[in-house]
C-alpha positions as CSV (number, residue, x, y, z in Angstrom):
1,X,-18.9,-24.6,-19.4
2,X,-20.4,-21.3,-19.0
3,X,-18.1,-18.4,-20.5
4,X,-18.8,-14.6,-20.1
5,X,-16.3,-12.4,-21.8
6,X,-15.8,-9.3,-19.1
7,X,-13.5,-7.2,-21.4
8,X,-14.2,-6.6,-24.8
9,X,-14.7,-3.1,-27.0
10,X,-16.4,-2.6,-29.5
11,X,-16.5,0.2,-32.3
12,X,-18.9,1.5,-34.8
13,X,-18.3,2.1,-38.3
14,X,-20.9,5.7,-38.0
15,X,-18.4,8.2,-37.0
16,X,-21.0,10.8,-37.5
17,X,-23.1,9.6,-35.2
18,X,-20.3,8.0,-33.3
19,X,-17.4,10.4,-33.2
20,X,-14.0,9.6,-31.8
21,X,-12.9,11.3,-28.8
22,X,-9.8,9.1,-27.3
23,X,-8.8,10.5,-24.0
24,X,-5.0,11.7,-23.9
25,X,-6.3,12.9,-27.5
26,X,-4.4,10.0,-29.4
27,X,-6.5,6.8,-30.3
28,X,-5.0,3.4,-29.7
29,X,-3.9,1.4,-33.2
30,X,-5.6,-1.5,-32.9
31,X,-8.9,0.3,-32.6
32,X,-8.3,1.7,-35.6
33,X,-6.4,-1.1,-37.7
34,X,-8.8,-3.7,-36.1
35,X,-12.1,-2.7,-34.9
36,X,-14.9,-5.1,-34.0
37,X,-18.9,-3.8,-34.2
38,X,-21.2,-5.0,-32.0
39,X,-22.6,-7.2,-34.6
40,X,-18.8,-8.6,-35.5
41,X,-18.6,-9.0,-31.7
42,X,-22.1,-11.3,-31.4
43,X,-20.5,-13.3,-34.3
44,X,-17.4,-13.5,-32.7
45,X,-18.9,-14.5,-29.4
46,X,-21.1,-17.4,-31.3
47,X,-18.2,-18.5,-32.8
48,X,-16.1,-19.3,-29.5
49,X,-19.5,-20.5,-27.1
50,X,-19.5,-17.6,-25.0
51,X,-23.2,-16.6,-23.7
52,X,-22.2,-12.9,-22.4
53,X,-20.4,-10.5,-22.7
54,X,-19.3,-7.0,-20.9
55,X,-18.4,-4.2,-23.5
56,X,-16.2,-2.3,-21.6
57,X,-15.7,1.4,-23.2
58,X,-13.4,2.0,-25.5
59,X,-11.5,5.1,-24.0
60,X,-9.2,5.6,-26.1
61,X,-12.0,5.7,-28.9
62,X,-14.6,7.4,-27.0
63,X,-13.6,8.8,-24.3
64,X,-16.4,9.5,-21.7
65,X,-19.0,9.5,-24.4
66,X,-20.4,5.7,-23.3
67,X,-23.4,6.2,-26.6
68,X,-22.3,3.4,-28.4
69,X,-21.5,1.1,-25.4
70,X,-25.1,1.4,-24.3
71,X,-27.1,1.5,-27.2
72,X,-24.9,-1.9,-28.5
73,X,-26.5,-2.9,-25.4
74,X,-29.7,-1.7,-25.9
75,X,-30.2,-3.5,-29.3
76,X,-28.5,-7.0,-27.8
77,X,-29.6,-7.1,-24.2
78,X,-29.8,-10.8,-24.0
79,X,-25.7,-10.6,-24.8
80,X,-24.3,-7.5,-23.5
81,X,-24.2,-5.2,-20.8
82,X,-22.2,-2.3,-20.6
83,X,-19.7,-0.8,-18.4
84,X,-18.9,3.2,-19.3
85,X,-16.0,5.2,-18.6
86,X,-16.6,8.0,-16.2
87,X,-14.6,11.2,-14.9
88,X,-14.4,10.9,-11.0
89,X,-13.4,14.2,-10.4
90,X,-16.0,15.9,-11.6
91,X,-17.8,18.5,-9.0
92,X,-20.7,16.8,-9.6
93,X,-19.0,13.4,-9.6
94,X,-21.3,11.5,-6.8
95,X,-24.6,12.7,-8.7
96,X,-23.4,11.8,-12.1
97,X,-22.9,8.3,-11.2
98,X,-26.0,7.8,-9.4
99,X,-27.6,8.7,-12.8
100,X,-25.4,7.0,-15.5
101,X,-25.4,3.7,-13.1
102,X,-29.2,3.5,-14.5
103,X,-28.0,2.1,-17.5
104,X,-24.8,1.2,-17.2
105,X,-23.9,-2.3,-15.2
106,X,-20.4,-0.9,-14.1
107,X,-18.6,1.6,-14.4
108,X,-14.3,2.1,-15.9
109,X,-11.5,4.7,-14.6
110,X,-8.8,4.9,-17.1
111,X,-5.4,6.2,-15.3
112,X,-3.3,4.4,-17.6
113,X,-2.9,2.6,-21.3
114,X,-1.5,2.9,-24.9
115,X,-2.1,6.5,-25.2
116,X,-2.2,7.7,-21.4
117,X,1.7,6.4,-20.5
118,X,1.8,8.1,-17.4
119,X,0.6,6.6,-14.5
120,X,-2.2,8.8,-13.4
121,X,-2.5,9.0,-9.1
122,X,-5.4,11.1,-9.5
123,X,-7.5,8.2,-8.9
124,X,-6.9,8.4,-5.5
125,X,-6.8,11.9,-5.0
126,X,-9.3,13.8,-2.1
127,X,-11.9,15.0,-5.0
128,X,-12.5,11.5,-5.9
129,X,-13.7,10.7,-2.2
130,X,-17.2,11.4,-2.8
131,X,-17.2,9.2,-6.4
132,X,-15.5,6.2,-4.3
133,X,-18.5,7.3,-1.6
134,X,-21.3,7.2,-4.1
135,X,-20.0,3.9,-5.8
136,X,-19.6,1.8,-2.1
137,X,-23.0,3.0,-1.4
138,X,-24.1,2.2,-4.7
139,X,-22.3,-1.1,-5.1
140,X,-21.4,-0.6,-8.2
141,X,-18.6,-2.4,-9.5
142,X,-15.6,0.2,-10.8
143,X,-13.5,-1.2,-13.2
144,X,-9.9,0.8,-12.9
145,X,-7.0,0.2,-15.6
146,X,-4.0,1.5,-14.1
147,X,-0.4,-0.4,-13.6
148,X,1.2,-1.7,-10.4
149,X,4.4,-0.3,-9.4
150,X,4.4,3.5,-7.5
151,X,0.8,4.1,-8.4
152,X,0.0,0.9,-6.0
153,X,0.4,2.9,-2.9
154,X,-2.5,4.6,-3.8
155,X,-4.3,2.0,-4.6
156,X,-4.0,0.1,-0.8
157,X,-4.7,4.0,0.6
158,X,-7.6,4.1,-1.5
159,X,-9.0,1.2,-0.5
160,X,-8.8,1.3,3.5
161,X,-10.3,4.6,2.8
162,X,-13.1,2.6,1.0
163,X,-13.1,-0.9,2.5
164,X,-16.3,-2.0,0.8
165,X,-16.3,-0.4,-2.4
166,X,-15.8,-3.1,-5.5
167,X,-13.1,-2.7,-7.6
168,X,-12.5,-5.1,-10.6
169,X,-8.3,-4.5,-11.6
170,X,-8.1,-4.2,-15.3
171,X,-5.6,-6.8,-16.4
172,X,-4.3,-7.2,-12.5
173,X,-2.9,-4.2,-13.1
174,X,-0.2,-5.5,-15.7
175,X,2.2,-7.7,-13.2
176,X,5.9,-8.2,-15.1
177,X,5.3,-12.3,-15.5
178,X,7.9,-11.9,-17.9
179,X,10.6,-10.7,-15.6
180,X,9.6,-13.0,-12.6
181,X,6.7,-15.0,-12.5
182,X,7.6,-15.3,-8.8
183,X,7.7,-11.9,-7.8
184,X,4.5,-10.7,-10.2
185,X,2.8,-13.2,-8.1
186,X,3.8,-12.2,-4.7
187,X,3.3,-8.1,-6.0
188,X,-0.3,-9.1,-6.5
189,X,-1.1,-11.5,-3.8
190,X,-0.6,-9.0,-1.2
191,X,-3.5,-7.0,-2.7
192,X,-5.7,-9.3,-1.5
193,X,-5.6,-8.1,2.2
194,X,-8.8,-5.7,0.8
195,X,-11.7,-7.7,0.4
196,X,-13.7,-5.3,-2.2
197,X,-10.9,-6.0,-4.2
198,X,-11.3,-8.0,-7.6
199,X,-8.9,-9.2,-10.3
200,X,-9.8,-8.8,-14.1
201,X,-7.7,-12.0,-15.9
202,X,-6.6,-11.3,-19.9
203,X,-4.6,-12.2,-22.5
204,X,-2.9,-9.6,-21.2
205,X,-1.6,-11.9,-18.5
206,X,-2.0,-15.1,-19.8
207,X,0.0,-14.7,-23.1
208,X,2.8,-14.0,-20.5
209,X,1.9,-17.5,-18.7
210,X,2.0,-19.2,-21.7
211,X,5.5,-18.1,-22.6
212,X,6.4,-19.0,-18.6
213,X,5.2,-22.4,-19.4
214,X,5.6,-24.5,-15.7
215,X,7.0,-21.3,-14.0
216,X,3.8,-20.1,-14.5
217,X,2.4,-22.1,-11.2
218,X,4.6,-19.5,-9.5
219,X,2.5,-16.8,-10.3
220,X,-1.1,-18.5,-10.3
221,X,-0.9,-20.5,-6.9
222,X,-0.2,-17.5,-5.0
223,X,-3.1,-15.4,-6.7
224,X,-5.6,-18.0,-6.5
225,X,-4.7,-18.8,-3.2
226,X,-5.1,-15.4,-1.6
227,X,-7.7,-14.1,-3.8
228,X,-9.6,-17.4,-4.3
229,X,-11.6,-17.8,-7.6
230,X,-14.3,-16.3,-7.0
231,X,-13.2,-13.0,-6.8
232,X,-10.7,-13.2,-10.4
233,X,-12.8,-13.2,-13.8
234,X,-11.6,-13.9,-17.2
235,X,-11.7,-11.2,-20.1
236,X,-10.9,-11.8,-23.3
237,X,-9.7,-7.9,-24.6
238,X,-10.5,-8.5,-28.0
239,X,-10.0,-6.7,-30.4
240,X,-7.0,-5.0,-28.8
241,X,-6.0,-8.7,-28.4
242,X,-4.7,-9.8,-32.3
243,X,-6.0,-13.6,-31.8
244,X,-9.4,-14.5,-32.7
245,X,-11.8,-15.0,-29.8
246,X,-11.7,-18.8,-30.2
247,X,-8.3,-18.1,-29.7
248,X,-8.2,-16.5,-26.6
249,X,-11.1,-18.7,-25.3
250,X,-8.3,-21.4,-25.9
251,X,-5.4,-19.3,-24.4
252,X,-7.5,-19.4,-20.8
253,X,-8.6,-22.5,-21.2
254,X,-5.0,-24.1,-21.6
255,X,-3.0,-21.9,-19.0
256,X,-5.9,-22.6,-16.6
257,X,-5.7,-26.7,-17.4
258,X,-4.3,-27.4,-13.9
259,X,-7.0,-25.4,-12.2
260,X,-9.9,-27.3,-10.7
261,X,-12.9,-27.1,-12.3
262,X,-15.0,-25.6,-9.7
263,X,-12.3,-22.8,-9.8
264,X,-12.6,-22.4,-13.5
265,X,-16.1,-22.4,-13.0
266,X,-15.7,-19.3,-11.2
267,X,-12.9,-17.6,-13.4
268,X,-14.9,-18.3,-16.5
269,X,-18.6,-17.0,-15.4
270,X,-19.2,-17.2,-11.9
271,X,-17.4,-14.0,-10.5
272,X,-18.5,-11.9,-13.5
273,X,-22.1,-12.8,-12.5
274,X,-21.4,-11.7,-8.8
275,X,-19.5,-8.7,-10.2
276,X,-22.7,-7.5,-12.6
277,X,-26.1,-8.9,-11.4
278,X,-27.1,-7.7,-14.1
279,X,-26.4,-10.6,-16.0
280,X,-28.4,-13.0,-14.0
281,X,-27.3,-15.9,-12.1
282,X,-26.9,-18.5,-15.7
């Protein structure tokens, strides 16, 4: 089966030419205690029979410096592309992302992680407009991390604003499985009322469907059935993820058993090749 990884980071060992600037000005641990190169990430790719893979900026490394992002890409085209974080409220937000959009595939808003614990709104906020604009007209795919909960009003706001802008949901915006596979699923089935709306699958998710074992059905059948799987994509999140990418290859591929194939099909390559052209059609 085809497998494209459409969430992984990687890290250069050159901080000269590389320098660290994590947004929220503190740099997540694991991109420190475990970082993967490019080259580690090829190797790491090989080793688990995945055929592409999306780096996805490493904000709280880099912040909106994408250098290393791209040029990994530049050396490896036939394996990467590259999606780089950008700041949407910029003045000059609209022309910035008609530029960078040159090289990157995609593009990543980061309202909320490790070192940003406060659920940003700004995302949604009237200066955005003419990024969210720029990016429908564009059709470029915007890759938000942010978490469900009060925040997720301005998310449904956002997007009747913007009905056919493409938005890929880092990490389906980190549903509580844990607490109630039932509820998480509901929570994020209704977001499928907008149709620009994608769903980024991790372990993020999935290590909490493991641990719900047959309850996890509640969750999944929901999803799948409102979203369908062509518009969910699997991404693997390593090296913030501990396990090894043959690992998490394995996670997915047992927590999605009871999916059908064709569906799998789609969560494992098929939407990430709608989502980026970019990586051709396999």
């Amino acid at each position: 089966m085809d497998i494209i990884d459409t969430h992984c980071h990687v890290f250069s060992g050159d901080l000269e030419r590389y320098p660290r600037a994590p947004l929220g000005g503190t740099q997540s641990g694991w991109a420190s205690t475990r970082p993967v190169t490019a080259e580690g990430m090829v190797r790491a790719m090989d080793e688990a029979g995945i055929s592409r893979s999306v780096l996805v900026q490493a904000t709280t490394a880099y912040g909106y410096d994408n250098s290393y992002v791209l040029d990994s890409r530049a050396a490896r085209p036939d394996r990467f592309i590259a999606v780089g974080t950008v700041d949407p409220l910029r003045p000059d937000a609209a022309d910035h992302l008609e530029t960078v959009i040159a090289e990157l595939a995609g593009v990543r808003l980061f309202t909320s992680g490790s070192t940003v614990p406060t659920q940003g709104e700004w995302f949604a906020a009237p200066e955005s407009f003419p990024f969210w604009e720029k990016a429908a007209a564009l059709g470029v795919t915007v890759c938000l991390q942010m978490r469900l909960g009060p925040a997720t009003a301005q998310l449904h706001a956002l997007l009747d604003r913007f009905p056919t802008v493409r938005v890929l949901l880092d990490h389906m915006g980190y549903p509580d499985i844990a607490a109630s596979p039932t509820a998480a699923g509901e929570e994020v089935a209704k977001l499928a009322v907008h149709p620009g709306l994608h769903l980024k699958l991790t372990h993020r998710n999935l290590e909490r469907l493991a641990d719900a074992g047959t309850e996890a059905a509640a969750f999944l059948d929901p999803v799948l059935a409102a979203f369908g799987a062509e518009r969910i994509a699997w991404g693997s999140n390593l090296p913030a993820a501990e396990q090894s990418m043959p690992e998490l290859v394995a996670l997915a591929q047992d927590v999605l058993a009871e999916v059908p194939e064709p569906d799998r099909r789609e969560l494992f390559a098929g939407t990430a090749r709608r989502l980026y052209p970019s990586l051709g059609l396999g």
